[in-house]
C-alpha positions in Angstrom: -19.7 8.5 -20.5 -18.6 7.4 -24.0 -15.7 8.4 -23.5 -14.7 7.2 -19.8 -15.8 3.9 -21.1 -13.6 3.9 -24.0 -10.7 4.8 -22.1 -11.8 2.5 -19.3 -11.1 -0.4 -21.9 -8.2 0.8 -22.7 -6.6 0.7 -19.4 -7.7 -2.5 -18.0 -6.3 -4.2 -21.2 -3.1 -2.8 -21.0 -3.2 -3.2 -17.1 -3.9 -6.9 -17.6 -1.3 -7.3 -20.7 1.4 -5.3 -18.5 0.6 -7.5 -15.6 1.1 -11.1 -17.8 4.3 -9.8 -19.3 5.3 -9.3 -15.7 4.3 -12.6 -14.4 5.8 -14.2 -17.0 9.0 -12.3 -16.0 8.7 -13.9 -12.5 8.0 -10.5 -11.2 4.7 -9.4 -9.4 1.7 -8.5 -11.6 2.0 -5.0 -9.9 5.3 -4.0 -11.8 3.9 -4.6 -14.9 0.7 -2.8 -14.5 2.9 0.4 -13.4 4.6 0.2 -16.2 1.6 -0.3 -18.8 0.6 3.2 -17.0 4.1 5.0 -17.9 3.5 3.6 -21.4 0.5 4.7 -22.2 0.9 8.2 -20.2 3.9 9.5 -22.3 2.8 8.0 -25.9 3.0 11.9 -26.6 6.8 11.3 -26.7 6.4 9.4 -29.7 4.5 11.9 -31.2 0.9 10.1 -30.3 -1.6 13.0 -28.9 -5.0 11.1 -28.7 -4.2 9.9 -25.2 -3.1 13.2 -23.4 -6.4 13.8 -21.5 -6.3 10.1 -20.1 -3.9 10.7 -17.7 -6.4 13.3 -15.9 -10.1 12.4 -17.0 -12.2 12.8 -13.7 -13.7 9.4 -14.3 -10.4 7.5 -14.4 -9.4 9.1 -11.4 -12.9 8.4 -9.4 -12.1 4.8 -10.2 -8.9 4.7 -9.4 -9.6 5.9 -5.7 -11.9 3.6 -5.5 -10.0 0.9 -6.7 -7.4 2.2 -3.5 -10.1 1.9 -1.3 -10.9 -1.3 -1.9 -7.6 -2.7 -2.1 -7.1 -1.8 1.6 -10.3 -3.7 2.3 -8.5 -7.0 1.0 -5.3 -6.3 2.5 -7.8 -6.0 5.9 -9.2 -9.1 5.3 -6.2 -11.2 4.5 -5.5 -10.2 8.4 -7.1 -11.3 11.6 -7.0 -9.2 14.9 -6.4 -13.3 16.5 -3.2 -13.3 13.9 -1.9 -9.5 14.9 -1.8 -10.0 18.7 -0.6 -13.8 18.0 2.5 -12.8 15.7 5.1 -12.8 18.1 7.6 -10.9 19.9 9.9 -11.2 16.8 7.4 -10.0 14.8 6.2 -7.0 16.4 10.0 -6.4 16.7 10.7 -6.5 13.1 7.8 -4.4 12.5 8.4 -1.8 14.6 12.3 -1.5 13.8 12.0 -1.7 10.2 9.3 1.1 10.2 11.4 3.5 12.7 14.8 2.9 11.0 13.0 3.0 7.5 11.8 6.5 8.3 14.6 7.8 10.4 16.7 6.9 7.1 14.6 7.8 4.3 14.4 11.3 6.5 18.1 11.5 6.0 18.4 10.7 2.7 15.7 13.1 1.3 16.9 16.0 3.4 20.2 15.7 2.0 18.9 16.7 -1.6 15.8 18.6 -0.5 16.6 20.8 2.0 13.0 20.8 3.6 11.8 19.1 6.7 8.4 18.9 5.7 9.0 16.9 2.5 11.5 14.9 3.7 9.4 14.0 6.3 7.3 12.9 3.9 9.2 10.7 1.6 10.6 9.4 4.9 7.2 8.1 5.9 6.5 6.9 2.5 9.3 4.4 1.9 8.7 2.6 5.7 6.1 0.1 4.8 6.9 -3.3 3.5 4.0 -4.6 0.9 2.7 -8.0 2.3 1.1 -8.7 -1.2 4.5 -8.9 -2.9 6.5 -11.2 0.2 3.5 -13.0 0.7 3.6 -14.0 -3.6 7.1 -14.9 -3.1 6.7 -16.8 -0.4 3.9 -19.0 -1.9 6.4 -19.2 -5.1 8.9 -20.8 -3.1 7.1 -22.7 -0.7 8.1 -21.4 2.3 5.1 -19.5 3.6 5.0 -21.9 6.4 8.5 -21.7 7.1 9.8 -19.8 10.4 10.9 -17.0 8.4 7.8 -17.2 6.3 6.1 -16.8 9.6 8.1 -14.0 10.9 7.9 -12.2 7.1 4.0 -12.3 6.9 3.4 -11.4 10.8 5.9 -8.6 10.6 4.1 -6.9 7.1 0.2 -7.5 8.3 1.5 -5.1 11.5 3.6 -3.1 9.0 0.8 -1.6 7.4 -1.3 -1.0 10.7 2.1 1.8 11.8 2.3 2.3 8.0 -0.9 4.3 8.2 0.0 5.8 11.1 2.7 7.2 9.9 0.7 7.9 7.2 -1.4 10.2 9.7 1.9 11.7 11.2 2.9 12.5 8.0 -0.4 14.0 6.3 -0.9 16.4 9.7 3.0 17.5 9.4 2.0 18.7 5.7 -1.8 19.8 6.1 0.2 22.3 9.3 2.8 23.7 7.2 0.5 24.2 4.1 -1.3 26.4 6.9 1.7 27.9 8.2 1.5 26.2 11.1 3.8 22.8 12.5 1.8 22.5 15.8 3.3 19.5 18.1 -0.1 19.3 19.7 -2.1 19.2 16.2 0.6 16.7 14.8 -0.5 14.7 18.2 -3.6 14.7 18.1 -4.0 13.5 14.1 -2.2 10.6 15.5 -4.1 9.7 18.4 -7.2 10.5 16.6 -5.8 7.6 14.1 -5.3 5.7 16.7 -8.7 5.8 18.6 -10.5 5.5 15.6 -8.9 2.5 14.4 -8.6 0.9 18.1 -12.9 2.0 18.8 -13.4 0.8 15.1 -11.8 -2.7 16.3 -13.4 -2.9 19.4 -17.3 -2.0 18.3 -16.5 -4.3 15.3 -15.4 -6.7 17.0 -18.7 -6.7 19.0 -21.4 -5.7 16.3 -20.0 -6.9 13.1 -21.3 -10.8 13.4 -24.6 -10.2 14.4 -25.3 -7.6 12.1 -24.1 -9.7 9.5 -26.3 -12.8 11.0 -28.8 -10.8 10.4 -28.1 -9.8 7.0 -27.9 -13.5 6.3 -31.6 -13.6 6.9 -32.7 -11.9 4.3 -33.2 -14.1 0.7 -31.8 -11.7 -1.8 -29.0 -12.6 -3.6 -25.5 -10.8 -2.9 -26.9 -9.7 0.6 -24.0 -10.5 3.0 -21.4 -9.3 0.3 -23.4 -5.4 -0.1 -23.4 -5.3 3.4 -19.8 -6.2 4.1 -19.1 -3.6 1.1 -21.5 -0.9 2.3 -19.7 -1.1 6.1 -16.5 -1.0 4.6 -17.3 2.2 2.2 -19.1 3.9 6.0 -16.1 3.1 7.7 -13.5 4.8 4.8 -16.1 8.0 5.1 -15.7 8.5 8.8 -12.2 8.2 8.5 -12.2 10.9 5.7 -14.8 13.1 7.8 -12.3 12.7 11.1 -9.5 13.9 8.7 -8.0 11.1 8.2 -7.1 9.2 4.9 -10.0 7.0 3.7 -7.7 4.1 3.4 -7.5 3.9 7.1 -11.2 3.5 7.5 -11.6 0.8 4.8 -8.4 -1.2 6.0 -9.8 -1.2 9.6 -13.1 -2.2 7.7 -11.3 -5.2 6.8 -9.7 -6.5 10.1 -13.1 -6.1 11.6 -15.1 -8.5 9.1 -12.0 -10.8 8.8 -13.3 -13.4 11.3 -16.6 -13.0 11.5 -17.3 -12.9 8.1 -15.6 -16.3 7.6 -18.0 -17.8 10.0 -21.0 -16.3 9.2 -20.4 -16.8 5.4 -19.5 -20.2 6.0 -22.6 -20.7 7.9 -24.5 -19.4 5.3 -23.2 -21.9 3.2 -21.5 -19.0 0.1 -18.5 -18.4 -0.8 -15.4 -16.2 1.8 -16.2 -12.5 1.4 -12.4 -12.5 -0.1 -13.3 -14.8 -2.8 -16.6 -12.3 -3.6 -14.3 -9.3 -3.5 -11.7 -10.8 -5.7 -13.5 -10.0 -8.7 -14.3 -6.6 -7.9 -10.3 -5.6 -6.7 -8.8 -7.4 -10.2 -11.1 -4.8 -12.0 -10.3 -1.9 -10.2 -7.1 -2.4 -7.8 -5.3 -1.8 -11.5 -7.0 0.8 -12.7 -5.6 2.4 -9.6 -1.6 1.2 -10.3 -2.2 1.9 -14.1 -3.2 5.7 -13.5 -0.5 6.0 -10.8 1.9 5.1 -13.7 0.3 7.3 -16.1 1.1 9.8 -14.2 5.1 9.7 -14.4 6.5 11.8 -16.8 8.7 9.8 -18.8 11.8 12.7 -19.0 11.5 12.5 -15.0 13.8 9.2 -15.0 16.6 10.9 -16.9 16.7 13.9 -14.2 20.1 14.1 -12.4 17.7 15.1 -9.8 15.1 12.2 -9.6 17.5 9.5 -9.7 19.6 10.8 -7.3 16.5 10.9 -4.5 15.5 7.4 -6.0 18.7 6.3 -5.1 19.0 7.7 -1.7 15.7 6.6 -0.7 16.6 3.0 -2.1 19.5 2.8 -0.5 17.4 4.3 2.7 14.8 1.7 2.3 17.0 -1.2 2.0 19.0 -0.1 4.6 16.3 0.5 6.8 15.0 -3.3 7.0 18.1 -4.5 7.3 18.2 -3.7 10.8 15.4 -6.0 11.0 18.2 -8.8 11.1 19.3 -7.3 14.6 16.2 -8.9 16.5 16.0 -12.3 14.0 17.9 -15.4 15.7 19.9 -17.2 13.2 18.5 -20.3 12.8 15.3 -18.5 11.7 17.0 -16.8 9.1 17.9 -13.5 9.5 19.4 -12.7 5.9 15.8 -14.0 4.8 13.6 -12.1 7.0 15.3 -8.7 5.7 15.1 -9.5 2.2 11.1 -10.5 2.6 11.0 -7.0 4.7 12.5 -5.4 1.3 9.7 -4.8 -1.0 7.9 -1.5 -1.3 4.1 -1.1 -3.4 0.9 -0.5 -2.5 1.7 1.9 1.2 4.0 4.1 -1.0 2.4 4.4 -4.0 -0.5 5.7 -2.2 1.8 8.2 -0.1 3.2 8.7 -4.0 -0.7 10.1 -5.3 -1.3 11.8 -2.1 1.8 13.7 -1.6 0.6 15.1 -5.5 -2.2 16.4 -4.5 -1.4 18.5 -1.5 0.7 21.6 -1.6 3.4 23.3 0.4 4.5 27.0 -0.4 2.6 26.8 -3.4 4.7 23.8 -4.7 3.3 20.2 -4.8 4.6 18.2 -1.7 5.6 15.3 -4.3 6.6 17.1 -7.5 7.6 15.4 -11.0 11.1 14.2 -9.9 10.0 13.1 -6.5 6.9 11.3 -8.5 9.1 9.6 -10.7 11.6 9.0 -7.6 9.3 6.8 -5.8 8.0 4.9 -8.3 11.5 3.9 -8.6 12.1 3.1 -5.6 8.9 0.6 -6.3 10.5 -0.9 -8.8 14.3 -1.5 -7.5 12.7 -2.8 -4.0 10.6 -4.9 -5.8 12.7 -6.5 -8.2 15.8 -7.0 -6.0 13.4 -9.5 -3.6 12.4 -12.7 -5.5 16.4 -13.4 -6.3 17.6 -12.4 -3.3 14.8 -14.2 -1.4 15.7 -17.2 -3.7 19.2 -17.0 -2.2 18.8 -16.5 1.5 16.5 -20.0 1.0 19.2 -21.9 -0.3 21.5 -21.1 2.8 23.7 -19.0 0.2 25.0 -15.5 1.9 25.4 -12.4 -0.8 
């Protein structure tokens, strides 16, 4: 315990120094809390051994999981099922284009190096979904959140993660069959309709239960009440997703489109403060404890292999490319060089399809192996850093 809490210190200072450097770089506080990871994971370069067993330690990693899951409970709960079927035609358009073309691309451009269907599969699905945290920052940088391609930007991403994750599903059933020696059409179906019952049963029993039940948890004159029970349903929901075989993230984002609404009543009513505001504090402690041990988990000689930057700049090129034909279903006069760019950025979706794919294993091989580690987190970084500027641009009317 001594010593999880000593290294515990240690990461969520350099997390939070990593993510002011960042800020103050006009980039998002994510970029510099993956990097504050690749730091401190590959100190051994410099000839600095006391960190090598941080990288791993059990307790770190418990955290860091936990941090995920509750990081897709606040990316839930910035949602609204009213705001998903109210997008827009556009919207749902962008979404769904960006994802397929994302994929279908990405597909491409791993199998040209890899050779495998499996794993390009893989880092196909990985580098479709957009992160609505870092367009939605932008946006609110520039003022321009309520603008009509601020509109189409934010309705777009919030139904970007919902076929994010299942893709996610599609993916993790393609691998968990050929780790068995086994690629099953039916078994690859049925992961992804399980998916999609659970979340659409999830959504509909929420939508029914969750305010009562949390009425009656208002009742009760203990302090923190409404916010353990909002937690505790989230945590139920990620376990039944896990049990089902699905990813835990699933259940816990689900989680949060369910309490969205209701909460904000009930809460209101109650007369504390927004479940999002309670949660705050807990996701600025762990959400980077997650993106910290994601970086420290990068090998540092990874991003000087022929082989890693050459998949990082497929798949960049993929993912770019991929959004772009967004701008087919964007009328002009909403912007369609602006919608594109705000469909640019990758984070949170791939970084988890980044830890997950180095877990499982395919023909005794990790499914994500150094390079490809390395590759994606790339891929982070160059989506991520090419938005604000060219974001910047498509809002002054200027054309690269």
């Amino acid at each position: 315990m001594a010593q999880l809490l000593l290294w515990l210190a240690l990461v969520v200072a350099a997390a939070k120094a990593g993510g002011e450097l960042a800020v103050r770089a006009r980039q998002p506080a994510v970029l510099g809390e993956l990097l504050a990871g690749v730091l401190l994971g590959n100190l051994h370069l410099a000839g600095v051994h006391a960190l090598d067993r941080l990288p791993r330690d059990p307790g770190l990693d418990l955290l860091a999981q936990l941090g995920l899951v509750v990081l897709m409970f606040q990316v839930g709960l910035a949602s609204t099922i009213r705001e998903m079927l109210r997008v827009g035609v556009t919207s749902l358009a962008v979404a769904v284009i960006g994802v397929t073309a994302s994929t279908a691309l990405g597909f491409g451009a791993a199998w040209l190096l890899l050779r495998d269907p499996t794993r390009a599969l893989f880092f196909g699905a990985a580098v479709a979904a957009t992160s609505i945290g870092i367009s939605a920052r932008v946006l609110a940088d520039l003022e321009r959140t309520d603008s009509a391609a601020g509109r189409t930007i934010l309705g777009a991403a919030v139904i970007d993660d919902v076929l994010g994750l299942v893709v996610l599903a599609l993916a993790q059933a393609t691998v968990s069959g050929a780790a068995a020696g086994r690629t099953s059409g039916l078994a690859i179906g049925f992961t992804v309709a399980t998916s999609t019952l659970f979340l659409g049963a999830a959504l509909a029993i929420g939508a029914l239960l969750a305010r009562p039940m949390l009425s009656a948890v208002a009742r009760l004159r203990g302090p923190g009440a409404l916010f353990a029970a909002s937690l505790a349903f989230a945590f139920v929901l990620a376990w039944a997703a896990e049990h089902l075989g699905l990813s835990a993230i699933i259940g816990a984002f689900g989680a949060g489109l369910i309490l969205s609404e209701p909460a904000h009543h009930v809460f209101r009513a109650a007369g504390v403060r927004s479940l999002s505001e309670m949660i705050a504090p807990l996701a600025e402690f762990l959400v980077p404890v997650f993106f910290v041990v994601i970086g420290m988990r990068t090998e540092l000689g990874a991003f000087a292999s022929p082989r890693a930057l050459a998949l990082a700049a497929l798949l960049t090129v993929a993912a770019l490319a991929g959004k772009a034909a967004c701008g087919l279903v964007v009328r002009k006069s909403v912007g369609r060089f602006a919608v594109v760019a705000g469909m640019w950025p990758r984070g949170e979706v791939l970084l988890v399809f980044a830890a997950l794919g180095s877990t499982l294993v395919v023909g005794g091989a990790p499914l994500v192996d150094r390079d490809g580690y390395a590759a994606l987190l790339l891929v982070v970084l160059a989506t991520t850093v090419v938005t604000p500027p060219a974001l910047r641009a498509a809002f002054r009317g200027v054309t690269p």
